[in-house]
C-alpha positions as CSV (number, residue, x, y, z in Angstrom):
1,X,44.9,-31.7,105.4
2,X,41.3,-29.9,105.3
3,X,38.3,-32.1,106.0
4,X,37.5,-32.7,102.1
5,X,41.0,-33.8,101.3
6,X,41.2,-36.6,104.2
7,X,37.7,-37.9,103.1
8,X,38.6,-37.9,99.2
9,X,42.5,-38.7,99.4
10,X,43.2,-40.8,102.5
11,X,44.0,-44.4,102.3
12,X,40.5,-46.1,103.1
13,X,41.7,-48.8,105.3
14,X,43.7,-46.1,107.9
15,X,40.5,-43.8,107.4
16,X,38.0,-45.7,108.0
17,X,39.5,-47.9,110.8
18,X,40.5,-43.8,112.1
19,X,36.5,-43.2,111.8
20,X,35.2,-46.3,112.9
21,X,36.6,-47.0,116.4
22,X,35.3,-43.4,118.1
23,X,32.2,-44.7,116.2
24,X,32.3,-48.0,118.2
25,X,33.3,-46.3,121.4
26,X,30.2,-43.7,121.3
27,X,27.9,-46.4,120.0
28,X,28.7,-48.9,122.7
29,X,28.4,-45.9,125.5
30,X,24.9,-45.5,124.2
31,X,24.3,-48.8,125.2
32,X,25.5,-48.7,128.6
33,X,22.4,-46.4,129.8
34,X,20.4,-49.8,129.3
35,X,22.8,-52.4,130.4
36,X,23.8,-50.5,133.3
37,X,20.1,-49.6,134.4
38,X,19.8,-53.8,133.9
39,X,22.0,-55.1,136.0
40,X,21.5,-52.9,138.6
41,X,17.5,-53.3,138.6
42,X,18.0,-56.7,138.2
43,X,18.5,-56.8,141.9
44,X,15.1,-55.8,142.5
45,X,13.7,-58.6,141.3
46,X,12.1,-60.3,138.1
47,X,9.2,-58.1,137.3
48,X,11.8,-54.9,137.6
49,X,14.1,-56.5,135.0
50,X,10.8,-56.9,133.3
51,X,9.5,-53.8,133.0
52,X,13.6,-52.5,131.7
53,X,12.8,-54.9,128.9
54,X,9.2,-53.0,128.3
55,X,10.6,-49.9,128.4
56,X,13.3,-50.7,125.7
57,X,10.5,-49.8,123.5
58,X,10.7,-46.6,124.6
59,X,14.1,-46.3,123.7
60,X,13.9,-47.3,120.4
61,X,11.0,-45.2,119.4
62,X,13.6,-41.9,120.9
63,X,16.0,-43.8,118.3
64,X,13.4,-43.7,115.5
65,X,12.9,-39.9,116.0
66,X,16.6,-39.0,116.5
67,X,18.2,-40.4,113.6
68,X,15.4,-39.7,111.5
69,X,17.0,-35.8,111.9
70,X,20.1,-37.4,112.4
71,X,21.2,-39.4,109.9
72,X,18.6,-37.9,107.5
73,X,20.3,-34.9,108.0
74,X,23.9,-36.2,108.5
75,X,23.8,-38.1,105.2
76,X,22.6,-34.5,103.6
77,X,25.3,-32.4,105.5
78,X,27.8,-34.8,104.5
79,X,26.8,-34.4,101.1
80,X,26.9,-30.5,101.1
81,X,30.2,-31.0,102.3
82,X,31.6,-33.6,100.0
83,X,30.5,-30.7,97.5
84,X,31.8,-27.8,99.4
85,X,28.4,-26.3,100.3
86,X,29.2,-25.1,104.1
87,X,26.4,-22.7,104.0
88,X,23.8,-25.4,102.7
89,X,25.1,-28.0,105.2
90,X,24.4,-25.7,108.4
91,X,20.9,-24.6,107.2
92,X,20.4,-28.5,107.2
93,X,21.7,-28.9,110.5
94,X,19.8,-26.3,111.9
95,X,16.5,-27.0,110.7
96,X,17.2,-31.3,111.3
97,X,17.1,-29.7,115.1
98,X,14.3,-27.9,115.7
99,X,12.4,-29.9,113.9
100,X,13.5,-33.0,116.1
101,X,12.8,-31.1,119.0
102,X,9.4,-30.1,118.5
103,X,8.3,-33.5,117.7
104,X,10.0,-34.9,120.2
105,X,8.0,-32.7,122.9
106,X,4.7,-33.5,121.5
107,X,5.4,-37.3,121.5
108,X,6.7,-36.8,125.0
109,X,3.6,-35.2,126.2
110,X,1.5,-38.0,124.5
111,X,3.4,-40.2,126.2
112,X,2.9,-38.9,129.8
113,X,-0.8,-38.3,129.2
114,X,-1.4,-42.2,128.0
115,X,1.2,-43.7,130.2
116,X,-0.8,-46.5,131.2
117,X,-2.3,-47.7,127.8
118,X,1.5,-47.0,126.2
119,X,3.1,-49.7,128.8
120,X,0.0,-52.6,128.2
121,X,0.2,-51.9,124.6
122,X,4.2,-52.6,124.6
123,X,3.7,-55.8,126.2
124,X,3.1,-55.2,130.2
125,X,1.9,-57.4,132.5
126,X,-0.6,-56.3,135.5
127,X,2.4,-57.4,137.8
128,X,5.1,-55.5,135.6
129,X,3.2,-52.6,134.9
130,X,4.3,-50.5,138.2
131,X,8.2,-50.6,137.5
132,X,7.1,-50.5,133.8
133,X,5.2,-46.9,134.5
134,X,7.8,-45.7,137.0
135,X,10.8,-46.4,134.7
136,X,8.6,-45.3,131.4
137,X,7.7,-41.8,132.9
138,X,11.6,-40.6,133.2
139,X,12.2,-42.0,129.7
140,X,9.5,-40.0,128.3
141,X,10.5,-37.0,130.0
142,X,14.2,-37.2,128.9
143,X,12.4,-38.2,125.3
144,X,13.6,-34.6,123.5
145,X,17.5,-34.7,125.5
146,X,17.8,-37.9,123.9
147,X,16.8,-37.2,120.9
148,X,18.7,-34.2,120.1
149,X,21.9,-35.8,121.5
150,X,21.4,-38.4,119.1
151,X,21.5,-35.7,116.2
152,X,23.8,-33.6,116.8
153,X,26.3,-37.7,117.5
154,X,25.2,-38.2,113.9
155,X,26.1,-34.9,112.7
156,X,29.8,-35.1,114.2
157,X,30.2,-38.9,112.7
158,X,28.9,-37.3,109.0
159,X,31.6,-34.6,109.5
160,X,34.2,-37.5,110.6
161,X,34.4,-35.9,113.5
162,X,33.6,-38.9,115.5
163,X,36.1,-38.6,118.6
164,X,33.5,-35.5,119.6
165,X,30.8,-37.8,119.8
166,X,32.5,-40.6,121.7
167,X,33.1,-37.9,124.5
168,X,29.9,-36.3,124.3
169,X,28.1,-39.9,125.1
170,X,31.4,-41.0,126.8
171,X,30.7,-38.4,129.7
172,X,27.1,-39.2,129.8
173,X,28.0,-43.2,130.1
174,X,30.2,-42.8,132.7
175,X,27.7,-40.5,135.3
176,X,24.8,-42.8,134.8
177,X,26.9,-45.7,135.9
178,X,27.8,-43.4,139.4
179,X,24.5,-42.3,139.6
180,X,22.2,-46.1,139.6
181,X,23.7,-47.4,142.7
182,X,23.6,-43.8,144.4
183,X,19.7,-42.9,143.3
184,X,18.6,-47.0,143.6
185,X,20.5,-48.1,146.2
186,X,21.8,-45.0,148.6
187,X,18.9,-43.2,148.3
188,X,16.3,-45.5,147.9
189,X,14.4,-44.5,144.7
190,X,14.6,-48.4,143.3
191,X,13.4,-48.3,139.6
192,X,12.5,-44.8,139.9
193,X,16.5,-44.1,140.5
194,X,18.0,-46.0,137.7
195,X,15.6,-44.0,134.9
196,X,16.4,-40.5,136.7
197,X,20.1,-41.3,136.5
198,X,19.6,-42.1,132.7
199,X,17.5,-38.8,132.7
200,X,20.2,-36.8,134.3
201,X,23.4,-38.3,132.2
202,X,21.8,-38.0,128.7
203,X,21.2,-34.0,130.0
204,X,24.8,-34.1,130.8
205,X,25.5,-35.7,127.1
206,X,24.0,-32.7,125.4
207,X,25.2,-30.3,126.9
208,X,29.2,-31.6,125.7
209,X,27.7,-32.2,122.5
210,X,26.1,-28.6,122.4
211,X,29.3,-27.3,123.4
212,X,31.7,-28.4,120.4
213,X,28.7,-27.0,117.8
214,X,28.5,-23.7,119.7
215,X,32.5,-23.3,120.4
216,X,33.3,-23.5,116.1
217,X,34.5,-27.0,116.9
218,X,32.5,-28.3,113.6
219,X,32.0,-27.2,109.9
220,X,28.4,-26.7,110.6
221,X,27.3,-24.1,112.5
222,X,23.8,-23.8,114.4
223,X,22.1,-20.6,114.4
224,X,18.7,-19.5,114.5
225,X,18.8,-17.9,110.8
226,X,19.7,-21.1,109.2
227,X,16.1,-22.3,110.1
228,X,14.5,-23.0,106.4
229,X,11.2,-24.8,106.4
230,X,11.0,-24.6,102.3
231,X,9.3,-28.2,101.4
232,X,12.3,-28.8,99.1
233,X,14.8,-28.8,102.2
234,X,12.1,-30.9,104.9
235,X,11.7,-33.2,102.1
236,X,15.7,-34.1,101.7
237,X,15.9,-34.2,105.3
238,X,13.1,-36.8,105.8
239,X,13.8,-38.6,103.2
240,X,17.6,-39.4,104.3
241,X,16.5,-40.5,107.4
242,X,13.7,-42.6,106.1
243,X,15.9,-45.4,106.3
244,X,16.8,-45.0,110.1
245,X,13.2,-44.4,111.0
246,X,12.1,-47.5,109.5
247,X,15.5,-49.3,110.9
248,X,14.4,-48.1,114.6
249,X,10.5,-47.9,114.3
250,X,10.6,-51.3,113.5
251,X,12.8,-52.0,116.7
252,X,10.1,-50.5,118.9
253,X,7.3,-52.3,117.0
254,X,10.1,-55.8,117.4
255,X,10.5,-55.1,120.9
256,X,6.6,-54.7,121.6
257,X,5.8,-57.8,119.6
258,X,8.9,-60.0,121.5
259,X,7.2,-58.9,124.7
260,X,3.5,-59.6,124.0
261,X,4.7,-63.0,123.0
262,X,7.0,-63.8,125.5
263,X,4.5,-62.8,128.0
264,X,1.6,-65.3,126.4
265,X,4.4,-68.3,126.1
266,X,6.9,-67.6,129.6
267,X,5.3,-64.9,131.7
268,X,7.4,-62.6,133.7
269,X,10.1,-64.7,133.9
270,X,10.6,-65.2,129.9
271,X,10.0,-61.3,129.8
272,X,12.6,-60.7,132.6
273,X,15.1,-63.2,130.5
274,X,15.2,-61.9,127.1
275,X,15.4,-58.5,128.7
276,X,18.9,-59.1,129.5
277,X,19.6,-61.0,127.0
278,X,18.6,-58.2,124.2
279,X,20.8,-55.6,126.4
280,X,24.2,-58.0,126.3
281,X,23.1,-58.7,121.7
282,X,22.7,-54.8,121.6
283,X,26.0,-54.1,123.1
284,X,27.7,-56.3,120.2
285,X,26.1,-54.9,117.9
286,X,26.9,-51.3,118.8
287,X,30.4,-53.3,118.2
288,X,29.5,-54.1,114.5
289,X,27.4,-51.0,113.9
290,X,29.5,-48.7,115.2
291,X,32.2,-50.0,112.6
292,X,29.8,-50.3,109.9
293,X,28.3,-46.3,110.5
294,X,32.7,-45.2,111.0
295,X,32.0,-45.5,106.5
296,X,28.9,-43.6,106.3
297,X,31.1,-39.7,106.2
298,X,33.1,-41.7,104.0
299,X,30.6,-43.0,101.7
300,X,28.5,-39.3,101.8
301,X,31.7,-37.5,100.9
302,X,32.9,-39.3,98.0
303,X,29.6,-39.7,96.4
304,X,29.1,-35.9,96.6
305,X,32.6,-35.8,95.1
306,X,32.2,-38.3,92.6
307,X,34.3,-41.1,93.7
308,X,32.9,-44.5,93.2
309,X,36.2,-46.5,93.6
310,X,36.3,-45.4,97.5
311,X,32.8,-46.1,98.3
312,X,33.4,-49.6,97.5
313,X,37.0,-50.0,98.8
314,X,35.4,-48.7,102.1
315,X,32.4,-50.7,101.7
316,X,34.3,-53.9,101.1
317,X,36.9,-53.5,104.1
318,X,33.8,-52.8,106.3
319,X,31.9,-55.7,105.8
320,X,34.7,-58.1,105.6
321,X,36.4,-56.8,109.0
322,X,32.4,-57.2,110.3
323,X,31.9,-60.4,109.0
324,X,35.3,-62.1,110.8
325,X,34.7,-59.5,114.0
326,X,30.9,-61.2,114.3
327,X,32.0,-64.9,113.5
328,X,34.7,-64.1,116.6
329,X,32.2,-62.8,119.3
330,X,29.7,-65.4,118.7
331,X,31.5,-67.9,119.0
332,X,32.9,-66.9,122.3
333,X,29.0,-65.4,123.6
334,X,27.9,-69.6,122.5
335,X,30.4,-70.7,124.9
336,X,30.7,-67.6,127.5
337,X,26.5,-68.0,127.7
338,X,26.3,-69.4,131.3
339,X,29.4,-66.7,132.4
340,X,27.4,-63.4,131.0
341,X,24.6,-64.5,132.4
342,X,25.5,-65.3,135.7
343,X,26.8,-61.2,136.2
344,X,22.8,-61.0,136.6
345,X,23.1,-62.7,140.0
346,X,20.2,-61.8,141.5
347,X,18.1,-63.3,138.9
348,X,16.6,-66.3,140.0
349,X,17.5,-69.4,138.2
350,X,15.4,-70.2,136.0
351,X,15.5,-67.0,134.2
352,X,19.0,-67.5,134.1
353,X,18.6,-70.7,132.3
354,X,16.3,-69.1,129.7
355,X,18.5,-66.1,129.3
356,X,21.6,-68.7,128.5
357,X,19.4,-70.5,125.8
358,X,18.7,-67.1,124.4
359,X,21.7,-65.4,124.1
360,X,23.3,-68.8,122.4
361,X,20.5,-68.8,119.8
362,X,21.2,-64.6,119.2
363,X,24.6,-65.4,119.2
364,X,24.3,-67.7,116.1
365,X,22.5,-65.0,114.7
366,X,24.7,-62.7,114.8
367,X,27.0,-64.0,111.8
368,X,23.9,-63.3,109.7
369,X,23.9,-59.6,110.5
370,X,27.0,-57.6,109.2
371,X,26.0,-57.9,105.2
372,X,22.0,-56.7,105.7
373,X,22.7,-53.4,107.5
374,X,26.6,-52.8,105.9
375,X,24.1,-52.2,102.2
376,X,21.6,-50.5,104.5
377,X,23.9,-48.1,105.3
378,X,25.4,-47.8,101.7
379,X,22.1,-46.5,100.2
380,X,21.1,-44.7,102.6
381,X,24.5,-42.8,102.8
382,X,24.3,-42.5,99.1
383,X,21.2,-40.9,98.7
384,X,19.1,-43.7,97.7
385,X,16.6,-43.8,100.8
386,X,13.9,-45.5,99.2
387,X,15.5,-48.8,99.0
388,X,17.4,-48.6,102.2
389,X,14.1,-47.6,103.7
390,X,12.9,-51.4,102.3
391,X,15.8,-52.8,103.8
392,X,16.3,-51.1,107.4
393,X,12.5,-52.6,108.1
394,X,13.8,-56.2,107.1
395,X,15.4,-57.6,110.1
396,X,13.2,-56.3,113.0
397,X,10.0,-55.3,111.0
398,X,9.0,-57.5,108.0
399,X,11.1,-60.4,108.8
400,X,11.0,-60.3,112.3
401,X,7.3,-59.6,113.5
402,X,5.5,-62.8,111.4
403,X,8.2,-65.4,112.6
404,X,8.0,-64.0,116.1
405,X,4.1,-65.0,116.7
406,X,4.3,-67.7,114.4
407,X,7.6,-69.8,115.7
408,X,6.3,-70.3,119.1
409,X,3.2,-71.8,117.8
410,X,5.2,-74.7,116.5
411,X,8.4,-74.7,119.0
412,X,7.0,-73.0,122.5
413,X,9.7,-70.7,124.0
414,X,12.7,-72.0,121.7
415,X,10.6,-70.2,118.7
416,X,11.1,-66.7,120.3
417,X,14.6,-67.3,120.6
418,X,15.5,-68.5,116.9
419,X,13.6,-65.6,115.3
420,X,16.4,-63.2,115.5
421,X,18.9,-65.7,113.3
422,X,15.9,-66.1,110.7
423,X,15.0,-62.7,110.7
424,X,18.8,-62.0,109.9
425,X,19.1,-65.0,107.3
426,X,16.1,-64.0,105.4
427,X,17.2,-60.6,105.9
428,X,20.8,-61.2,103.5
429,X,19.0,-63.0,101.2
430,X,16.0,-60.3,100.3
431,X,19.2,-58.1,100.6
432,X,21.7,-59.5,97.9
433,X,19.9,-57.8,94.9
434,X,20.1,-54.8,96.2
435,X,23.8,-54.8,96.7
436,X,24.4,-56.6,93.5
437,X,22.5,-54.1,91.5
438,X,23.9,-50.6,93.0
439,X,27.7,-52.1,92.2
440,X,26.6,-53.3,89.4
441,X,25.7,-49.9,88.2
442,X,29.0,-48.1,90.0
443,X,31.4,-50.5,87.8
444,X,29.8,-49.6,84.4
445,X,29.6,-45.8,85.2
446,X,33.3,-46.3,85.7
């Protein structure tokens, strides 16, 4: 069965669950790099963990930048291939990478030259700022690897190919956990260690992802004469990925704005805290993400071959399974709270007693989260960027920055923790319309 067939004719339950679990395997391996790099700083004290936390930032801005091209031009390729365009979908490709990489170096090189400013601005303390600047300089010079490996990841999902990119970041996961104890521990390097391991797994990453585009393991091909920088083409590109540039800006701009409060309301050791506790929330929700983006090909390809009936058989099964999946792992992160936390031995106490306050409060709010990014995802998948563009800056952008300065003013440190679950409530409820109206419309063009 080609490609187009098992997209358009396959029963959506077996094909999406098929799509969805490499999904959730190469999503969760993309979290390791930052839980890994945690736990194993965390044994160099609070204002190490610390400056992890700062430097998520970091991460989320490479995010922003790689599934801009990613997505934006994943959700075009798959397209392109719902309609049988496999010229049209490897010009995309092409292009989605060299123009990722070239903005990628020039933000890296910013970076580097304003390293100092970059770490006070996302929310470094004098004391932090040393790990922060030590950790932050590897992250920005592995800035276009990552980036790129996150493209050419969203390009194999879009293809529903996504067992290529569990092994691509599968082997990258597995180095950087050899590599932190050897560089921190065995060798010395502390902080410095843990971001050159990351440096050196995400180059591994690439390099297997490179591999299956460059051996005809794909649809798409990448080749230097598929470059097309005609407006019309740029424009499609962007404007797919709008959504996951908004989603991920806002993350950075979240993150930045967590850590400038948390440092005016708990110091280092409320900084240190919900550094952990936002690496142990983004591992569950690679869980529910990575299920939610196994529908994306699906929802690409049968919009390009005019099958409405699919996109919402998928999109129903998805968020259901999401929904009871999130009501299930919250529950056991409220009462497994003291256990997680405690893997962070070294932290001293009273960070681990903020951290365990935290993580129940995120873990409440994670029941709130499947339905918001599950019609996220939809539109964007569907060519409707605009809107999904609104939406994807909802939870950690428009919702997220005004309740996280404005909480603590009336509940002190317990503020910062239950912005997340009202970020996520208001969130579904700003979403609703928009998922009402665009099956609204399906059903009568049926």
């Amino acid at each position: 069965m080609s490609p187009y067939e098992r997209m358009t004719t396959a029963p959506i339950r077996g094909l999406t669950v098929r799509l969805a679990i490499p999904s959730m395997i190469s999503m969760v391996i993309s979290t390791v790099y930052n839980i890994v790099d945690t736990w194993f700083v965390a044994r160099l004290g609070t204002q190490a963990t610390a400056a992890v936390g700062i430097s998520f930032a970091i991460m989320e801005l490479i995010n922003s930048l790689g599934f801009l091209f990613g997505t934006g031009g994943g959700t075009r390729i798959g397209l392109l291939l719902g309609a049988r365009d496999h010229k049209g979908a490897s010009r995309v490709a092409t292009t989605s990478c060299v123009c990722c990489l070239t903005l990628s170096l020039l933000i890296a090189m910013g970076g580097l030259l304003f390293l100092s400013p970059l770490m006070r601005i996302l929310g470094s303390t004098p004391s932090i700022q040393p790990y922060a600047e030590a950790y932050g300089r590897f992250m920005l010079l592995g800035f276009p690897v990552m980036c790129l490996s996150i493209v050419l990841s969203a390009f194999l999902r879009c293809e529903g190919k996504n067992q290529y990119a569990m092994i691509g970041m599968g082997c990258g996961g597995v180095l950087n956990m050899l590599l932190d104890p050897l560089f921190i521990f065995a060798l010395d390097m502390g902080i410095t260690g843990a971001a050159l391991a990351t440096f050196l797994s995400q180059v591994v990453s690439l390099c297997v992802l490179l591999y299956f585009f460059l051996s005809g393991h794909t649809e798409t091909r990448l080749s230097p004469s598929s470059v097309c920088f005609e407006r019309e083409m740029l424009g499609s590109i962007l404007r797919a990925g709008l959504p996951s540039l908004c989603r991920h800006g806002a993350g950075t701009l979240s993150s930045a704005c967590l850590n400038i409060s948390a440092g005016i309301y708990g110091g280092d050791v409320l900084i240190a805290a919900l550094s952990v506790v936002s690496k142990v929330i983004a591992f569950i929700l690679a869980l529910i993400k990575g299920f939610t983006q196994g529908a994306q090909s699906i929802y690409s390809y049968n919009k390009g071959a005019g099958r409405e009936d699919r996109i919402r058989d998928a999109f129903n099964f998805t968020l259901l399974g999401n929904i009871a999946g999130a009501c299930v792992i919250a529950a056991i992160m409220y009462f497994a709270a003291p256990a997680v936390l405690s893997l962070f031995s070294a932290m001293d106490a009273q960070t681990v007693a903020l951290g365990i306050r935290a993580l129940r409060w995120h873990a409440a709010g994670l029941i709130f989260m499947p339905f918001g990014f599950a019609v996220n995802i939809l539109l964007q998948a569907v060519g409707q960027p605009g809107k999904a563009a609104f939406l994807a800056a909802l939870p950690q952008g428009l919702c997220y920055v005004p309740t996280v300065f404005l909480l603590p003013m009336l509940l002190g440190t317990e503020g910062l923790m239950v912005t997340p679950l009202l970020a996520y409530l208001l969130t579904d409820i700003i979403t609703f319309p928009f998922w009402k109206a665009y099956f609204g419309r399906a059903a009568k063009k049926n």
